[in-house]
C-alpha positions as CSV (number, residue, x, y, z in Angstrom):
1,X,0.0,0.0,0.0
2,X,1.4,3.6,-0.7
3,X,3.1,5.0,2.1
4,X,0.7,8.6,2.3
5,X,-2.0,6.5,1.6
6,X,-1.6,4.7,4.8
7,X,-0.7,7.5,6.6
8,X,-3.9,9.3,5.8
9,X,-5.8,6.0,6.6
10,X,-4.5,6.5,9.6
11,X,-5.5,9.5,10.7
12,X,-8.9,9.3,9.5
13,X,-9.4,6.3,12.0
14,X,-8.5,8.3,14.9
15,X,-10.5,11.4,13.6
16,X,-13.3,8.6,13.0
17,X,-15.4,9.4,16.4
18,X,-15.1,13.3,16.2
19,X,-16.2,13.2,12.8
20,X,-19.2,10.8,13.1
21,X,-20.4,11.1,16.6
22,X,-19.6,7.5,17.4
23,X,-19.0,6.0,20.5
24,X,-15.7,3.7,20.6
25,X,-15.0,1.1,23.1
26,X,-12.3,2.6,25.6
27,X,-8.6,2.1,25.4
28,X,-8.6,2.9,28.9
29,X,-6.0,5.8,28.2
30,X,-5.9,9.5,27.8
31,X,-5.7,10.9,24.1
32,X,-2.8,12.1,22.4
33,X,-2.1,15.4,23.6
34,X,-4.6,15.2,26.1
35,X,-4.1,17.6,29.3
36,X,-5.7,14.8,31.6
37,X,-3.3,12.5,34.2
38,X,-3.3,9.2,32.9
39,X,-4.3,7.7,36.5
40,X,-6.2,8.1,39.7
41,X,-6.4,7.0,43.2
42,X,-10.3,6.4,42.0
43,X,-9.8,4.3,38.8
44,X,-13.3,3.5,38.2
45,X,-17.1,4.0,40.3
46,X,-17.6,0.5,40.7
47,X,-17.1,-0.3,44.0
48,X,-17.9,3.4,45.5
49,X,-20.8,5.1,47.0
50,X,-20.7,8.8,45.8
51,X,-22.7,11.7,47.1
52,X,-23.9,15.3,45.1
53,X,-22.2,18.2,46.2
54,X,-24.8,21.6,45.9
55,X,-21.8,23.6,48.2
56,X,-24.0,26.4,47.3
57,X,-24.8,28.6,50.7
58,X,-23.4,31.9,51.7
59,X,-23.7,34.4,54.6
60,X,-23.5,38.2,54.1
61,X,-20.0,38.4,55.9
62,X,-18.0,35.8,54.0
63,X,-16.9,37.6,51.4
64,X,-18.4,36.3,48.4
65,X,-21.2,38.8,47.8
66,X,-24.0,36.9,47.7
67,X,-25.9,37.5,51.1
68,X,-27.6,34.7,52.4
69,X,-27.8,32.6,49.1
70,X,-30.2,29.6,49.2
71,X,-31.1,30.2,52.7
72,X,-33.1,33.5,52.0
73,X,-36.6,33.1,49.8
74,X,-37.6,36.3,47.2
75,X,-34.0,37.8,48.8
76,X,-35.6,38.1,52.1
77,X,-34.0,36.0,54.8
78,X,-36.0,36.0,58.3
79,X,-38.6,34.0,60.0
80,X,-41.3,32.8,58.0
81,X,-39.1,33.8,55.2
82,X,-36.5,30.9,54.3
83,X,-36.5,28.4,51.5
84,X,-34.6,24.8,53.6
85,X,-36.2,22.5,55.7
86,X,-33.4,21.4,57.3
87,X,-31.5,23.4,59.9
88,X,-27.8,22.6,59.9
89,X,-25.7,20.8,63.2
90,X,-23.1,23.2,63.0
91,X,-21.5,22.6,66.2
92,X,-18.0,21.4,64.9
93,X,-17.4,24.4,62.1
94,X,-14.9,26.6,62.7
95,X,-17.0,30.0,60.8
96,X,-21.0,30.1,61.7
97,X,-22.7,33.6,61.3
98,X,-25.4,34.7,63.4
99,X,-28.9,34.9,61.4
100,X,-32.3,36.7,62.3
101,X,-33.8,33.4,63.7
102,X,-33.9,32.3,67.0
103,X,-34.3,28.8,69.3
104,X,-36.8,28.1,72.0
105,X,-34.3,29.8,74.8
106,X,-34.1,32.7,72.5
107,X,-30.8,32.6,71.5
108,X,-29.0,33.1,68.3
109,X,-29.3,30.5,65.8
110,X,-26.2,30.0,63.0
111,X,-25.4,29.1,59.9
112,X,-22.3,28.1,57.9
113,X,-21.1,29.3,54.4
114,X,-20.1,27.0,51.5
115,X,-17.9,29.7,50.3
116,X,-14.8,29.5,53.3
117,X,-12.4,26.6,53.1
118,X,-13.1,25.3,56.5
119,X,-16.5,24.3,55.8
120,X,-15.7,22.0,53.2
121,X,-12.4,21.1,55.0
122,X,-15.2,20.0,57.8
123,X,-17.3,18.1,55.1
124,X,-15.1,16.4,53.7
125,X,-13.4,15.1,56.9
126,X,-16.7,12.9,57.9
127,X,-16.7,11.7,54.3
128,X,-13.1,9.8,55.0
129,X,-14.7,9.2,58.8
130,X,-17.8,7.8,57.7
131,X,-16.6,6.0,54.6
132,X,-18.2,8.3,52.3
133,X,-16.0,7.9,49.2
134,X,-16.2,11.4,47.5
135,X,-18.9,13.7,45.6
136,X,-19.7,14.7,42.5
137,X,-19.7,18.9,42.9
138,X,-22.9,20.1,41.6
139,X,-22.0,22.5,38.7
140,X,-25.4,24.4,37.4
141,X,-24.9,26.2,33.6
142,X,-26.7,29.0,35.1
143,X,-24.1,29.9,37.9
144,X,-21.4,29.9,35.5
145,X,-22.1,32.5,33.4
146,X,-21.2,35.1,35.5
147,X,-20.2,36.6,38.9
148,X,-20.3,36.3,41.9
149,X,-22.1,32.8,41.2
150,X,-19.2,31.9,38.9
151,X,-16.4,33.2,41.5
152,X,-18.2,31.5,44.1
153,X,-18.4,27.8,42.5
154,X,-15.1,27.8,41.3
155,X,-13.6,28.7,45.1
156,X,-16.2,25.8,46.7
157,X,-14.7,23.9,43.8
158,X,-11.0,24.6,44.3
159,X,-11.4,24.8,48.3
160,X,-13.1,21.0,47.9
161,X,-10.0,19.9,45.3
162,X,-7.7,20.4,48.3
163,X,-10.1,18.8,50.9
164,X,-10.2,15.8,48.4
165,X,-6.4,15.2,48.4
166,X,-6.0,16.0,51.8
167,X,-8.6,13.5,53.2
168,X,-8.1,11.1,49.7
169,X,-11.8,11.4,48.8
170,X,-13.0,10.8,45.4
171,X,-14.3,13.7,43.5
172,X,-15.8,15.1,40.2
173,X,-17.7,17.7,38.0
174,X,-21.3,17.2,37.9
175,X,-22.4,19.9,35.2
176,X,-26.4,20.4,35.7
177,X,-28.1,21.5,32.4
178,X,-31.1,23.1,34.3
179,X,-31.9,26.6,33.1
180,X,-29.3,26.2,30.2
181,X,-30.4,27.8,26.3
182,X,-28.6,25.9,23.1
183,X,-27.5,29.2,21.9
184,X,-25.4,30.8,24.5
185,X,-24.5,28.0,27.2
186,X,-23.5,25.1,25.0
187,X,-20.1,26.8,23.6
188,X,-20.3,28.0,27.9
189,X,-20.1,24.5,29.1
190,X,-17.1,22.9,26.8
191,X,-15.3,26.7,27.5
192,X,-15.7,26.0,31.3
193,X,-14.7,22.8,31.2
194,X,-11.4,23.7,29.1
195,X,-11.2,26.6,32.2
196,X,-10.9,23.7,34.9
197,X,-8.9,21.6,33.3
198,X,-6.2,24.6,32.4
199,X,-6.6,26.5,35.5
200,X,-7.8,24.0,38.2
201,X,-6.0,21.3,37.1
202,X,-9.3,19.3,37.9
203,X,-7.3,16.1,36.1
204,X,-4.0,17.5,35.7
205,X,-2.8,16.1,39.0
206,X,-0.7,13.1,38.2
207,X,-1.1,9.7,39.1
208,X,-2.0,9.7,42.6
209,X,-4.8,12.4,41.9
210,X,-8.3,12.0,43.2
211,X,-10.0,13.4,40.4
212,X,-13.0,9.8,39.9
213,X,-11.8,8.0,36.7
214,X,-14.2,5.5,35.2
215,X,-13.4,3.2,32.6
216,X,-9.8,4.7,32.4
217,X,-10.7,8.0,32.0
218,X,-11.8,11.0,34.0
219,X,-15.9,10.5,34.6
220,X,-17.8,14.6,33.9
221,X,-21.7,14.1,34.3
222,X,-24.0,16.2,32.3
223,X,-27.2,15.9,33.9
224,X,-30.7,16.8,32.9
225,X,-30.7,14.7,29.7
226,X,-34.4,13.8,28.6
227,X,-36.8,15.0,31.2
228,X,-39.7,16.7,29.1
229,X,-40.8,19.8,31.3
230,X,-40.0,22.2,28.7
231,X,-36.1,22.8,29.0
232,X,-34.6,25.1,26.4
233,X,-31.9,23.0,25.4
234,X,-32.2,19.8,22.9
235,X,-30.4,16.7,21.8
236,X,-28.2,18.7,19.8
237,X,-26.9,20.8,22.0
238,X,-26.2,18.0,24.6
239,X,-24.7,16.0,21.8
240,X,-22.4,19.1,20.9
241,X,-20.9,18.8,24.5
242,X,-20.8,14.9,24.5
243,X,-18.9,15.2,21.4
244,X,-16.4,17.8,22.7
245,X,-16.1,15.8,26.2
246,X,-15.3,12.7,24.4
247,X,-13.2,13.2,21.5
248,X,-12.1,16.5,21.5
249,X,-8.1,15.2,21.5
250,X,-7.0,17.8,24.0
251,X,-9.7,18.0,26.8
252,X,-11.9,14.7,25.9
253,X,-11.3,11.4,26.0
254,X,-13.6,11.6,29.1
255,X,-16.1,9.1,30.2
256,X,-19.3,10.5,31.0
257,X,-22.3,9.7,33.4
258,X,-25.8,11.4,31.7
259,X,-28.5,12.2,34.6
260,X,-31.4,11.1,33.2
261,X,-35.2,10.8,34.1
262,X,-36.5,8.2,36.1
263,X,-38.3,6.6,33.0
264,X,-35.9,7.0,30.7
265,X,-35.6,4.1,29.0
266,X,-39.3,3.9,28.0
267,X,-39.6,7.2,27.6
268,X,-42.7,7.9,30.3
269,X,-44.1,10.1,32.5
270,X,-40.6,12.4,33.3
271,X,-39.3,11.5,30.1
272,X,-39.2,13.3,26.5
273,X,-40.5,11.0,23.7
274,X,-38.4,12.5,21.3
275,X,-36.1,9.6,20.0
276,X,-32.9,11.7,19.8
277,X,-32.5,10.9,23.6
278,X,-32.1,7.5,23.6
279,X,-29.5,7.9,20.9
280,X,-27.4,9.9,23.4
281,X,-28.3,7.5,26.3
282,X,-26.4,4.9,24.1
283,X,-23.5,6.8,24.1
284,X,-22.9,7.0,27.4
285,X,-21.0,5.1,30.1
286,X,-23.0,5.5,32.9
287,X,-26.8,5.9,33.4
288,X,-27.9,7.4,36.5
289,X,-31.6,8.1,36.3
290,X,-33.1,10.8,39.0
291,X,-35.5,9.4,41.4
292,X,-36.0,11.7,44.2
293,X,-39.3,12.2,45.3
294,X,-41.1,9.7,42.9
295,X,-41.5,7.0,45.6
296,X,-42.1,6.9,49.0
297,X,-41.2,3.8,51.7
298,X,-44.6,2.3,50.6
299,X,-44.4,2.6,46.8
300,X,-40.8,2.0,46.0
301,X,-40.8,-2.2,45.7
302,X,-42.2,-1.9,42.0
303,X,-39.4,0.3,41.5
304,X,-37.0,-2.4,41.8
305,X,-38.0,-4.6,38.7
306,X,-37.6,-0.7,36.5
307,X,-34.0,-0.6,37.8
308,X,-33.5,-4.6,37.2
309,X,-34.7,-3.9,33.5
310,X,-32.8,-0.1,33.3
311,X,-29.3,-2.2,34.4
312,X,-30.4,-4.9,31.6
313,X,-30.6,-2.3,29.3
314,X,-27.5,-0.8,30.3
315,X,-25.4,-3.9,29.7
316,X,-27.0,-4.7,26.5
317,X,-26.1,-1.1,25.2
318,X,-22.3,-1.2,26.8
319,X,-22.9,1.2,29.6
320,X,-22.6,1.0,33.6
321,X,-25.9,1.6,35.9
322,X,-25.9,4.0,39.5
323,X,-29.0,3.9,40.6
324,X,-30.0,7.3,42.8
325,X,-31.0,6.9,47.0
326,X,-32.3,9.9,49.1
327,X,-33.5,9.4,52.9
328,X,-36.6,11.6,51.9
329,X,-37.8,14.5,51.1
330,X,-39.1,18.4,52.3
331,X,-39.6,21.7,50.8
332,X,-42.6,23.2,52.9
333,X,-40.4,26.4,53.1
334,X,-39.6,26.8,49.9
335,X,-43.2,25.9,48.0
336,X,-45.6,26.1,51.0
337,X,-48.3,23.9,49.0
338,X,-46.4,20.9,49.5
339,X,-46.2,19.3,53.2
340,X,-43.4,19.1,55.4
341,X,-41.9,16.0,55.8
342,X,-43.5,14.7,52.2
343,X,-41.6,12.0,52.5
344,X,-40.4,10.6,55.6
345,X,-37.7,9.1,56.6
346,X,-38.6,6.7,58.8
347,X,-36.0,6.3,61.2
348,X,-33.6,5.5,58.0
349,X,-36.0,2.7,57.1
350,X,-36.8,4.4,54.1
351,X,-33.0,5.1,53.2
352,X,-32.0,1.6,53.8
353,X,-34.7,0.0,52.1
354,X,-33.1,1.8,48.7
355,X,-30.3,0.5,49.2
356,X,-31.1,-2.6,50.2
357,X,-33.3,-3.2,47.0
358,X,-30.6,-1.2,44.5
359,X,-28.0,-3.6,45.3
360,X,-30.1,-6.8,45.2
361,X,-31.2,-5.9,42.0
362,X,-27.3,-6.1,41.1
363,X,-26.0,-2.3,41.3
364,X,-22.7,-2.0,41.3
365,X,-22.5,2.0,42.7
366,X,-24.5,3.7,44.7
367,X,-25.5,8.0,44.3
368,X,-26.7,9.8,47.2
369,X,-28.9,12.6,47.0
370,X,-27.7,14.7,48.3
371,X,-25.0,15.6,50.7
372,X,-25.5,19.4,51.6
373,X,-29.3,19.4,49.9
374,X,-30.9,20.7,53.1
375,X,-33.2,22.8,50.7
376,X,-35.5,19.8,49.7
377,X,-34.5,17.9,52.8
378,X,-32.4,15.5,51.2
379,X,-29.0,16.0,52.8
380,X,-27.4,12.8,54.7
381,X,-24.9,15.6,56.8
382,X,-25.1,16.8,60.6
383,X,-28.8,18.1,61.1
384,X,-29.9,19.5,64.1
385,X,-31.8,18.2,66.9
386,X,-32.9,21.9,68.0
387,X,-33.3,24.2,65.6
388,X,-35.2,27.8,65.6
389,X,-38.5,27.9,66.4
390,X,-41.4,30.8,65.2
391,X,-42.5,31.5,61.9
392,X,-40.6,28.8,59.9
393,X,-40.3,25.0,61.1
394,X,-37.7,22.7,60.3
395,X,-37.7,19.1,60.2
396,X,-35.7,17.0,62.4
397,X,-34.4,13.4,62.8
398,X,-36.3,11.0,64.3
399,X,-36.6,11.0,67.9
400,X,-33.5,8.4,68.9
401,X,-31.7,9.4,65.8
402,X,-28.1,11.3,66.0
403,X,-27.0,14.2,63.7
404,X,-24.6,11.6,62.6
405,X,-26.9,8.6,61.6
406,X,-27.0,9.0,57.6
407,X,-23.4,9.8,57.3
408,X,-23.4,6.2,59.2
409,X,-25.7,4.3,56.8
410,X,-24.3,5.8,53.6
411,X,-20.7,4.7,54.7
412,X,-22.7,1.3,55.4
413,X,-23.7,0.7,52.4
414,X,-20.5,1.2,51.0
415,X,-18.9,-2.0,53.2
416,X,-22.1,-3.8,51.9
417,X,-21.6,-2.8,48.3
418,X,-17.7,-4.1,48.5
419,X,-18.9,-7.2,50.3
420,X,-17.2,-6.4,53.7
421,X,-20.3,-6.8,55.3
422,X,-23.3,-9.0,54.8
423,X,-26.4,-7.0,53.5
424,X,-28.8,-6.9,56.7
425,X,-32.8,-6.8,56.2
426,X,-33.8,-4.1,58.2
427,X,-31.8,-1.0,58.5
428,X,-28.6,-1.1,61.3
429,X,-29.9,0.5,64.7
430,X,-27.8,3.7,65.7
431,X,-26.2,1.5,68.2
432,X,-24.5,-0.3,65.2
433,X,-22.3,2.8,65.1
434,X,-21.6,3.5,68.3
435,X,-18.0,2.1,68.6
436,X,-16.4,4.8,66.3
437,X,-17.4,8.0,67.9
């Protein structure tokens, strides 16, 4: 065969995926010329249980110019006037600020900020206690675009890069499409990503980084694929940043994890019918549909036989499964319609019985939602026991239940998942955890 000829042969087969939109199995290493580390402490998700990262709170003193972001409702923030459900146990951070709400002795009630260092220092420290293995950092289009929202995510981000290393925590970039248009955020999202990976060195730091790898290759979620309530962004514009993400020879050669709706895969109730969709789902390495709030302890069982068929679906099409568990659910302060304490928790009952049924239907990961999400009531952090009374309520554990208890059953499931423990029926009594305070 003629020399040139083979040489431009060549070439066109490694320009092949860019130039047709094609997904190729992995080689399990970087591009050429690519800026990303060729390893990771955190090779692949399998084996992990991961949490979301929102990181998004501020006080008016902590310097980032953003008052009392997501606590405050319609920029107000005082009783009767707040949009979380779940006060906070800050007892063990080092920076609180005093807020206008007050507890039953009438003292001052506080609050942390995502924005200083020692915050996420603080949250990422009971990760590596409780066996938490990292977090995917919640990374919304729409607080991108501009400052101080954009100055303020990338500090939580580079403030929770060092707590990663420090306390060897897995950790990755979780863009959320919500709010996004085609026409100005698409070109947003690859520039931002090129912005990390230059600036933050997000997988830039060699081989014993902690930046989650899966397959071989750094893992960047794009969440918010399919769901069909009327987003401004379509299957070509998602496709555009899969595209970039995956071959672009430089800052690609990523895996990726699409956040999908719950029915997905049959494209009902959450899910856009459009076809387009599924076309991207089949590109992708890992599925992770969104389920909070769409089951309660009593109606979850059927749910198990969807995610049996969603993880046969998943293997059939070459992709990996991570199925989605929150311990309930609460926004009464922020949408007043909707009951506090919607969805219970049940003494963890309701948590546990998630897990229990993800992994018997053969998960191999696990997603917690949410870490820090005390807006909907989701978060599996320190909450409160006593928190202000008056205009707004709050929702508290169980009685019998520490702060601590979901930071114990999340790092639970994680010896279950990795078969260092057996996988108990009913959900492992606070007492289980008492030895390692």
């Amino acid at each position: 065969m003629n020399k040139h000829l083979s040489v431009l042969l060549f070439v066109l087969w490694l320009c092949a995926p860019a130039i047709f939109g094609q997904n190729v199995p992995s080689t399990g290493k970087s591009p050429l010329g690519s800026k990303h580390g060729k390893h990771s402490l955190f090779e692949s998700y399998k084996g992990l249980v991961m949490a979301g990262y929102q990181g998004w709170f501020n006080a008016p003193d902590d310097g980032a110019g953003r008052g009392w972001n997501h606590f405050h409702s319609r920029g107000v923030f005082e009783p009767g006037n707040c949009k979380f459900d779940i006060w906070p146990d800050v007892s063990e951070y080092k920076k609180t600020y005093p807020t206008p709400f007050k507890h039953a002795d009438s003292s001052t009630a506080y609050l942390f900020s995502s924005y200083d260092a020692s915050t996420t220092d603080l949250h990422f420290r009971w990760m590596q206690q409780y066996g938490i293995d990292g977090v995917f950092m919640q990374r919304f289009v729409v607080s991108v675009r501009n400052d101080p929202s954009r100055h303020h995510t990338n500090t939580v981000l580079a403030h929770a890069m060092a707590a990663s290393r420090k306390y060897r925590r897995a950790i990755a970039v979780m863009y959320d499409l919500s709010g996004m248009n085609d026409s100005t955020d698409v070109d947003l999202v690859i520039t931002d990503w090129k912005n990390l990976v230059d600036s933050m060195k997000v997988t830039g730091g060699g081989d014993r980084q902690t930046y989650l790898y899966h397959r071989g290759k750094p893992l960047v979620t794009i969440w918010g694929t399919g769901f069909n309530d009327h987003r401004a962004y379509t299957p070509a514009g998602v496709k555009k940043i899969m595209d970039f993400l995956q071959y672009d020879p430089v800052y690609g050669g990523c895996s990726i994890m699409l956040g999908v709706p719950t029915y997905w895969r049959d494209q009902g109730n959450d899910a856009s019918k459009d076809p387009a969709w599924t076309e991207l789902f089949k590109r992708a390495d890992i599925i992770q549909p969104w389920m909070v709030g769409r089951f309660n302890e009593k109606t979850y069982p059927p749910f198990i036989e969807r995610i049996r068929a969603d993880i046969a679906w998943c293997q059939s099409n070459g992709a990996d499964y991570v199925p989605v568990v929150f311990p309930g659910f609460s926004w009464h302060n922020m949408n007043a319609k909707s009951p506090q304490n919607q969805i219970p928790r049940d003494s963890g009952r309701f948590f546990w019985e998630q897990v229990r049924g993800d992994l018997q239907a053969g998960s191999e990961m696990l997603y917690f939602a949410m870490f820090d999400e005390i807006d909907e009531g989701t978060a599996i952090f320190k909450a409160s026991a006593n928190p202000p009374v008056g205009k707004s309520s709050f929702v508290t554990f169980d009685p019998g239940i520490p702060s601590d208890y979901y930071l114990n059953l999340a790092g639970y499931a994680g010896k279950v998942l990795r078969h260092e423990v057996s996988l108990p029926e009913e959900v492992p009594a606070p007492e289980t955890f008492k030895k390692k305070k």
